[in-house]
C-alpha positions in Angstrom: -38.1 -20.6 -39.6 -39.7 -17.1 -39.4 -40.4 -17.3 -35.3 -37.1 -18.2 -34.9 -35.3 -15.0 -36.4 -36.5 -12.8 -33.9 -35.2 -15.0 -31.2 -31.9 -15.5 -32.9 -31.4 -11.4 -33.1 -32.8 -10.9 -29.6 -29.6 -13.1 -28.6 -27.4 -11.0 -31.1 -28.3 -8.0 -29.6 -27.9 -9.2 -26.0 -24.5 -10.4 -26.6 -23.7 -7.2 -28.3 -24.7 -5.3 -25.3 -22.1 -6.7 -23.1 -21.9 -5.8 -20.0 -20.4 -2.2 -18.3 -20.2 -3.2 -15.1 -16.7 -2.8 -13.6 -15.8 -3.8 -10.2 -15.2 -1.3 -7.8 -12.0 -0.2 -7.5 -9.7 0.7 -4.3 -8.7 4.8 -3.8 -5.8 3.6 -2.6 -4.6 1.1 -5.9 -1.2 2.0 -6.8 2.4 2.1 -6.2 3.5 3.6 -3.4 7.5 4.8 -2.5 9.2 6.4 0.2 10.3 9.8 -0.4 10.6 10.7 3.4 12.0 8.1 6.1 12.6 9.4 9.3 12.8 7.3 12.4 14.0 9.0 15.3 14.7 6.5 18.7 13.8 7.8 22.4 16.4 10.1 23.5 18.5 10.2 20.2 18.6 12.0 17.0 16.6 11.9 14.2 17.7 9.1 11.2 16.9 9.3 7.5 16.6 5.8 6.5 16.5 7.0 2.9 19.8 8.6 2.9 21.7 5.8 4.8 20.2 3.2 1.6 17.2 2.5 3.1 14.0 2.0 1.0 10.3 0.9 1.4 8.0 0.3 -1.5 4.6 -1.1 -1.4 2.0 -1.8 -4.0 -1.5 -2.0 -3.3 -4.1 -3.6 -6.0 -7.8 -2.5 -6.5 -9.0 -5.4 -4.4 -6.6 -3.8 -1.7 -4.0 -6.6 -1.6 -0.3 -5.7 -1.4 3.2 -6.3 -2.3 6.5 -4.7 -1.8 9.6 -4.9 0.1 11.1 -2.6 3.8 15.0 -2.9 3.4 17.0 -1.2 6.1 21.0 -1.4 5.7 23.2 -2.9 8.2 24.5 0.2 9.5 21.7 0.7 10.9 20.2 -2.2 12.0 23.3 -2.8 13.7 23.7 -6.3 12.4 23.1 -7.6 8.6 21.0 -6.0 6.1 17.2 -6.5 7.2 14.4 -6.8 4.5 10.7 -7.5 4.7 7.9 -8.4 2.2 4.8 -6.2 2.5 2.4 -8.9 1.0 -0.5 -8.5 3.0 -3.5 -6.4 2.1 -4.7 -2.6 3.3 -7.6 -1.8 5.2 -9.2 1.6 5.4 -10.9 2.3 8.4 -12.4 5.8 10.1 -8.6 6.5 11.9 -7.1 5.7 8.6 -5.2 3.6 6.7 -3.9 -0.2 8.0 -1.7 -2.6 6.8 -2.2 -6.1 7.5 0.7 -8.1 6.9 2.5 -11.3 8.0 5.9 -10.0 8.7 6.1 -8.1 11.7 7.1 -4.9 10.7 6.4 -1.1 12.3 4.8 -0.9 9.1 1.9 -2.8 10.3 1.6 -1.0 13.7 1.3 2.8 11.9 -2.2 4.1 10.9 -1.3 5.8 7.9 -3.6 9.0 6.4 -4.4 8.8 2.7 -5.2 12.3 0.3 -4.7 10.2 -2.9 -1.5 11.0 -3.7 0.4 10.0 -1.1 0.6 7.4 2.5 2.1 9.2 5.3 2.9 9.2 9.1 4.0 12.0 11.2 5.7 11.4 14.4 3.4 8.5 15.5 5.2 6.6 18.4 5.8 3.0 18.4 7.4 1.2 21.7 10.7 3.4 21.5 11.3 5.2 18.2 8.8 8.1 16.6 8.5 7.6 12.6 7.5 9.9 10.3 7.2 8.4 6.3 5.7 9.9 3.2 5.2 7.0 0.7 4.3 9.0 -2.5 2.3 7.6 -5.1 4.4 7.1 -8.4 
């Protein structure tokens, strides 16, 4: 039995080592609201989404996956209350930040710049409104 208690606390002692390897983690994890939402359509004025009951909140996890919801209210949709899911994931690439989502959404069509507090756009143009959206980190 004597050869077989150093074997028996080499395993001991491997098992207490564990492991601290952690896998890598996104800088963009976390949960993500409007606090600016700002669309403003070719040739008319500027509308705060937030203000008229609009919201947009997105969640992205460490893998970069996301979830969340776009809801615009019928007053300005100019027919029923329009929402969208943000599942999907986010890609960071050398322009900035991209969602890649199944609903069709201007959401999707922004690139979005990251300083780790916050997602934003600033008068980017899409087909015929210019958004501007600061989605801080909460």
């Amino acid at each position: 039995m004597p050869t077989l208690r150093p074997f028996a606390a080499s395993l001991l002692l491997l098992a207490a080592c564990g492991s601290d390897h952690t896998a890598p983690s996104s800088p963009l994890a976390g949960r993500y609201t409007a606090t600016v939402f700002r669309v403003t359509p070719t040739g008319q004025g500027e509308i705060d989404v937030l203000a008229a009951g609009g919201t947009l909140s997105i969640t992205i996890s460490v893998t970069n996956g996301t979830t969340g919801l776009l809801t615009v209210p019928a007053a300005l949709t100019g027919a029923g209350d329009f929402s969208a899911s943000m599942a999907g994931s986010a890609a960071i690439l050398s322009g900035g930040v991209r969602f890649q989502q199944t609903e069709e959404t201007f959401v999707r069509d922004l690139t979005w710049t990251h300083n780790g507090t916050s997602l934003s756009v600033t008068d980017q143009v899409l087909l015929t409104a210019s958004y501007t959206l600061v989605l801080t980190k909460q």
